[in-house]
C-alpha positions, 0 to 999 in steps of 0.5 A, a space after each residue: 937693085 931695090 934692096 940692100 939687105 938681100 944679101 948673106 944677112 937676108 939669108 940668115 935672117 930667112 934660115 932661122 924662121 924655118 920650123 926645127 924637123 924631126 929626123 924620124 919625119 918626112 915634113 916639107 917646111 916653106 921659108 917666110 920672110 920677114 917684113 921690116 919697115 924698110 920693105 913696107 916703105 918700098 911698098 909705099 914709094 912704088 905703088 905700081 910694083 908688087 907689094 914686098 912679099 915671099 912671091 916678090 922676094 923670091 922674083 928678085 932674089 932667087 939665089 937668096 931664097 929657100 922655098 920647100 926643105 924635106 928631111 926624110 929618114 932613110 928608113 923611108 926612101 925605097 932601096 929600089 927603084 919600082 919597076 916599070 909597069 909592061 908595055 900593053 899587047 896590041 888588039 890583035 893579039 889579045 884577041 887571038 890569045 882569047 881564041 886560043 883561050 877558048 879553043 882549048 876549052 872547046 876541045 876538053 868538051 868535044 874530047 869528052 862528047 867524042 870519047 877520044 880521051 878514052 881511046 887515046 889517054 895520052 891525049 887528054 892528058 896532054 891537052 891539059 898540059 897545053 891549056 894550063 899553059 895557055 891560060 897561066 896569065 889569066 892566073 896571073 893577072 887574077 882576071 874573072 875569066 880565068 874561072 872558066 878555066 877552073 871549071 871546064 878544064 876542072 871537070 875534064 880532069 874530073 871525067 878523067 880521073 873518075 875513069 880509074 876510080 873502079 880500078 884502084 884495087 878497093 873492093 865494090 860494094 853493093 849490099 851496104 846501100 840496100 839494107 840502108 834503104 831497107 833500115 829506112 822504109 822497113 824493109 822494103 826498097 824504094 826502086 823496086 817499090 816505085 818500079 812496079 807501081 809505075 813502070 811496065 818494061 813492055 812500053 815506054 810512059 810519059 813518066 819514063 820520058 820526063 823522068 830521063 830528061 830530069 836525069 839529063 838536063 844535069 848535063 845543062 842546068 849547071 852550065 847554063 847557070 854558069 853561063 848566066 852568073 858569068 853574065 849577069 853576076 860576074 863577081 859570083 862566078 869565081 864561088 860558083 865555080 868553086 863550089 861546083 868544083 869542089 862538089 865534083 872532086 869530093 865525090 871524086 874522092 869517095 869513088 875512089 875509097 868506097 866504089 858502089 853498084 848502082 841498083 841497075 847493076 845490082 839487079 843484073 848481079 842478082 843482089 835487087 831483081 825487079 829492077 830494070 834500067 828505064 833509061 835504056 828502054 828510053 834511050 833505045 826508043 828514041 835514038 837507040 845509035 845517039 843514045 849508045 854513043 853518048 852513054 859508052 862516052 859518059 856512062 861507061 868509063 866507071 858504072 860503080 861511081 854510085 857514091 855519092 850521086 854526083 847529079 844529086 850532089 851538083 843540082 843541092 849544091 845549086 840550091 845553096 849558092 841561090 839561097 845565099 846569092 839569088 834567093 828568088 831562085 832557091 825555091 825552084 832550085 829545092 824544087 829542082 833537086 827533090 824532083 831529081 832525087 826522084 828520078 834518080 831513083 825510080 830510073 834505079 841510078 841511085 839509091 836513097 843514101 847515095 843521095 844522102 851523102 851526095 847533099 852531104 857533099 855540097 853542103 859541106 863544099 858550099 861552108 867551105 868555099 863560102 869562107 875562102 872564097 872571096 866575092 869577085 870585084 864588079 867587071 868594072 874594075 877588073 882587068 880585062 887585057 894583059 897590061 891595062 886595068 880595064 874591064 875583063 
């Protein structure tokens, strides 16, 4: 042995140059030798050994040695142990939940196209209950796709429900929207007005045509432009749904406590004469079976759902999502939306107040769902399989 003093007096020596720690913090203090003469005159005789520092002391005395003292509260140590994270899916598992996934989605839109929902209201119903089960850990784990199934399971339930809204026991209303109407344009109706300027009921016009296809492609703008957001502005979609949703439900909620006549169905009533339903003239012109069939699907479940126009409402409530996220595309969603207000009411769907209130609707969804709903993490950051924290 080179050393004579490593023994229990090099130890004491060594326990009184480490720091006093507090009991309340968690430190970690290094033991540090003292270097005396006798060390230094070691270091001078053998040349070729290691100088006498901490490294050295610690190679040749280890028994001897304190390297690291932590004094933690007990306050800070956990009181149990954090949990094992799970065990990831294999591939082709997740891939076959993903159809899975899919396939439920798919059937609420041929549901709806097919009218089997109407026939058979158990079924839909039930598909419900399975898609929500199918897609409970896509809520779980907060990935970005769990949005599709707000939005397409959200608008089946919304077609299912607006099926009632004429049968709640509240009386339909017709005559509040003429005199608004008339209150606005002194008078006279704007339907009938644009009706007998530009519409004959003996042939169908190119106006009649592209103002049915304005009236139609709310059946694909707003899913075309989910479809794009999800694409390309992942961490958007989650508000975009939202809002859309949103919209659809609060004009759901008014179908319910105010149920309105359309113009179309006001002439038939005797309430507006002169006012025919273009789209039927169109319709019937083109594909009369194709058309009857889409139309008993969409169209037929509730005709007093005129309050608020849930086309004007949807395609405003574009608009406002572009002009706080895509503001190049606002002006031509604006566009969009005055060109359909139009429509609407020279095919004598809506009348100028349902729209009104419509507009209504998706602003106030769109201030709401701007504060509660938070933008969405880029795709990169998000998980995409059940266990990893990968991209979704």
């Amino acid at each position: 042995m080179y050393f004579g003093f490593a023994d229990s007096s090099a130890f004491a020596v060594l326990s009184q140059s480490i720091s006093r720690t507090s009991k309340k913090t968690e430190t970690a203090v290094t033991a540090r030798p003292t270097i005396n003469r006798r060390m230094l005159r070691f270091g001078e005789k053998y040349p070729t050994e290691k100088r006498a520092t901490l490294s050295f002391f610690r190679q040749r005395f280890p028994q001897h040695t304190i390297s690291t003292m932590s004094v933690t509260s007990p306050s800070a140590v956990p009181s149990t142990p954090a949990s094992p994270a799970p065990l990831p899916r294999p591939d082709w598992l997740e891939r076959a939940w993903m159809a899975l996934e899919v396939a439920t989605l798919l059937a609420m839109t041929v549901m709806v196209v097919t009218k089997v929902w109407q026939d058979h209201v158990w079924a839909g119903w039930g598909l419900v209950a399975v898609t929500a089960a199918v897609w409970a850990p896509e809520f779980r784990l907060h990935r970005a796709r769990r949005w599709w199934c707000v939005y397409v399971a959200g608008t089946f339930i919304y077609t299912l429900l607006r099926s009632y809204a004429d049968n709640d026991g509240m009386p339909i209303q017709t005559m509040y929207t003429i005199d608004f109407d008339h209150l606005i344009f002194f008078g006279h109706d704007p339907v009938v007005w644009m009706q007998d300027n530009l519409f004959s009921p003996a042939h169908v016009t190119p106006i009649d045509f592209i103002a049915v296809q304005v009236h139609w492609s709310f059946f694909v703008v707003p899913h075309a432009a989910a479809i794009a957001i999800f694409i390309w502005k992942r961490r958007l979609f989650g508000r975009y749904v939202a809002l859309v949703v949103a919209t659809l439900y609060l004009g759901l909620i008014l179908f319910f406590l105010v149920p309105t006549t359309p113009p179309w169905l006001a002439a038939r009533a005797g309430d507006l004469p002169g006012v025919f339903r273009i789209m039927n003239f169109v319709g019937q012109s083109a594909n009369g079976s194709a058309y009857s069939a889409v139309y008993s699907s969409i169209g037929e479940p509730n005709s007093v759902a005129a309050m608020p126009s849930i086309h004007m409402a949807v395609t405003f409530a574009l608009y406002l999502w572009a002009r706080d996220h895509q503001p190049r595309f606002a002006p031509y969603l604006l566009a969009y939306s005055i060109i359909m207000g139009l429509a609407l009411i020279y095919l004598a769907e809506h009348y100028l107040l349902d729209l009104l209130i419509g507009m209504v609707c998706a602003v106030a969804c769109h201030l709401v769902t701007r504060r509660i709903v938070p933008v969405g993490n880029s795709p990169t950051t998000q998980p995409a399989r059940a266990t990893r924290a990968t991209s979704s």
